[in-house]
N, C-alpha and C positions, 0 to 999 in steps of 0.2 A: 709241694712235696719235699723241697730241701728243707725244711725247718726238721720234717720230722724226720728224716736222714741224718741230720745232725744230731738231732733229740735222740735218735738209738742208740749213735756213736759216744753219744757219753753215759747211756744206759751201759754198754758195753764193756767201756770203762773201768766202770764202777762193782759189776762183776767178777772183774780181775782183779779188783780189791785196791784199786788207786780211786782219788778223789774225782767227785764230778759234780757238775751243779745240779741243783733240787730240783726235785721233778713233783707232777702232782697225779692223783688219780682223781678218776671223774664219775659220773655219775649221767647217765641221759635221760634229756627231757627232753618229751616227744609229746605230742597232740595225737586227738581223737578223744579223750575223755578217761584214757587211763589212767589208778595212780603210779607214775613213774618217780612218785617221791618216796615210796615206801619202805620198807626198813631203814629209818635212816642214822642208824648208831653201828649200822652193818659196815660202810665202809670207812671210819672213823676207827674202828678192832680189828678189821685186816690190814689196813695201814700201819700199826704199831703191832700186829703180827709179824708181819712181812719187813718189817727194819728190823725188829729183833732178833729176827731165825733165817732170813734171807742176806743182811746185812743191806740190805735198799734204804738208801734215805730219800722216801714218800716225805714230803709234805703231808703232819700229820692231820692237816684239815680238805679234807675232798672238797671237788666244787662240782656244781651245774654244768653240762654241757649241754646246748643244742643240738639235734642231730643235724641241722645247716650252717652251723655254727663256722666261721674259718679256728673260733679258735681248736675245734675239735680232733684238729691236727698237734695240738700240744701234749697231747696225752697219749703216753703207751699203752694203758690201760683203761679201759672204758666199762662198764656195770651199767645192766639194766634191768629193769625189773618192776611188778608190778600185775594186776588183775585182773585190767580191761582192756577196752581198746588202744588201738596204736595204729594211728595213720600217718605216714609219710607222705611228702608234698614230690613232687617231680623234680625239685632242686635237693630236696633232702636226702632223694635215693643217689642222686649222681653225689653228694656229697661225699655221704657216707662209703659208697663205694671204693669211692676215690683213695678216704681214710685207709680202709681195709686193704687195699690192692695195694698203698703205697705203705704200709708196714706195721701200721693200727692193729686192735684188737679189742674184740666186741664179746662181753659176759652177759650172756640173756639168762636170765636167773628167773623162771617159773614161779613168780609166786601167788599160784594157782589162780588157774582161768586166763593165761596169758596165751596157750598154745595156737587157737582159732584165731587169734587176731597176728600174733606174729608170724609164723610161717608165709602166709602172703605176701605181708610185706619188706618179710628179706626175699622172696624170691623175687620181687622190683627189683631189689639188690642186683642180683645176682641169680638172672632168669635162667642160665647157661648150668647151676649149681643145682644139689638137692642136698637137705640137714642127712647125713651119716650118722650111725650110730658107731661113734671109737669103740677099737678093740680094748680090752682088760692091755692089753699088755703095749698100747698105744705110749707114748716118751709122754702127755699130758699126767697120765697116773705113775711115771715114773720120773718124775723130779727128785728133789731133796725128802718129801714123804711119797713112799710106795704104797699105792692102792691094787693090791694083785686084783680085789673084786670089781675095781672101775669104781665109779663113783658113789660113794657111800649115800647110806639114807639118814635123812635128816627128820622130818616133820612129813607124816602122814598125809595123804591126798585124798583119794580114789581106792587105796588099798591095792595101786597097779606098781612094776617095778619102778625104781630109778634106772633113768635112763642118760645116759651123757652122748649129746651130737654133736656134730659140727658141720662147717662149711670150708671145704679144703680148696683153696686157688693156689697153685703151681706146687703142689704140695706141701705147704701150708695153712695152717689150721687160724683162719682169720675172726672165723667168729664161732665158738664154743656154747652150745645151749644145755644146760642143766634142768630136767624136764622129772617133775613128781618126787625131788627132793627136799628144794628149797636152803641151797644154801645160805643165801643173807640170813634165813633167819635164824642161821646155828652161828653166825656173826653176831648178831648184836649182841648187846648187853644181857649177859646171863639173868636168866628169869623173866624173860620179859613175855616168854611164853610159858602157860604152865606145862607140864611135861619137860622142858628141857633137863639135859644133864650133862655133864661135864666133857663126857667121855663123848657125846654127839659134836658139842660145841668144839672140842679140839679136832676132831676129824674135818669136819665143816669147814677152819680156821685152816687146816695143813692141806684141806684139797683147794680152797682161794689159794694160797700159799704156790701152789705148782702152778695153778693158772697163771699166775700173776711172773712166776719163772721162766715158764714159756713163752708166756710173751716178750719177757724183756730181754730174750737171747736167741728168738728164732730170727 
C-alpha cells in the first residue's frame, strides 16, 4: 500500500502544477470469458484528453492490468469494460479490495451485457457495500466539465436511462460504474461506430476527464 501512497503524493503534485514523475493508466483483465479487451483506442483518447485539458502527464500508451496483479497498485486509474462474463478468484477479490480501500479507483464501463455478471462480483469485493446511484449534483459531474444532468448518454442500449453508480467506502467514491451509456465507446476513435458525432464524443471525453480528476485528487 506505500507504493501507492507515494504514487498519489505525486499525483498530487502535479495538480498544483509542479513536476512529478509519469504515471500510467490501465486497463483490467479479468477471466470467466469476457471481452475485457474491448474498445481498445478508448483509453489511448482519454489519455491525450486528459494531459491536454487536465494538464496530467498519462503515459500516452495504457497497459494491461490483472485484477491479482501486485502491479495493480501502480495505477491511479483503472477501466474496465466489456460484454460477458467476469469471474474473480478469492485472491483476486482480497486484491482488488485492498487496491480500492488503499486509494485505487475502479471505471466499470458497460459495454453492454456486462451488468448480470459484474454486480456479484464486486459485491465479493465489498459484501458490506451496494452500487448507489450519484446525485446530478455529486463533485464526480462537477469537476472541470459540469454535467448538471449526471451522466450523459452516449450509445443506445435497451432504450432504458443512463445511469452513473457507485461504491462509496468511508466516503469515498472507489469504484464508479457507468451503466446504459457506454462511455469508451464515445472514446475511441471517431467513427468507429456508425452514428457517432462529435458533440457525443466530446461529452464522453469531458465526463472520463472528471473521472479521471476525481480520482487523482480524492
Amino acid at each position: 500500500m506505500r507504493l501507492l501512497g507515494v504514487l498519489f503524493s505525486s499525483i498530487g503534485i502535479l495538480i498544483c502544477g509542479f513536476s512529478a514523475p509519469s504515471y500510467k493508466m490501465a486497463q483490467l483483465k479479468y477471466n470467466g470469458g469476457g471481452d475485457w479487451y474491448a474498445n481498445r483506442t478508448a483509453l489511448p483518447n482519454l489519455i491525450t484528453f486528459c494531459n491536454k485539458n487536465l494538464g496530467t502527464n498519462f503515459d500516452p500508451t495504457p497497459v494491461n492490468v490483472e485484477v491479482g496483479s501486485a502491479e495493480l497498485f501502480n495505477f491511479p486509474f483503472v477501466y474496465m469494460t466489456g460484454h460477458g462474463n467476469v469471474l474473480f478468484s478469492d485472491q483476486e477479490v482480497q486484491n482488488l479490495r485492498k487496491y480500492l480501500i488503499g486509494g485505487g479507483f475502479l471505471h466499470i464501463d458497460d459495454n453492454y451485457g456486462l451488468d448480470k455478471f459484474i454486480r456479484p462480483q464486486m459485491k465479493r469485493v465489498f459484501p458490506e457495500l451496494e452500487f448507489i446511484e450519484l446525485p446530478f449534483d455529486h463533485v464526480i459531474y462537477n469537476q472541470k466539465f459540469k454535467f448538471a444532468g449526471g451522466l450523459p448518454k452516449i450509445h443506445e442500449h435497451d432504450a432504458k436511462r443512463q445511469q452513473g453508480f457507485a461504491l462509496i467506502f468511508k466516503g469515498r467514491v472507489v469504484s464508479y460504474y457507468s451503466f446504459e451509456t457506454d462511455l469508451g465507446n464515445g472514446w475511441e476513435d471517431f467513427g468507429t461506430y456508425s452514428g457517432d458525432t462529435e458533440t457525443a464524443r466530446l461529452k464522453s471525453l469531458q465526463m472520463g476527464a472528471n473521472l479521471v480528476q476525481y480520482a487523482l485528487t480524492q
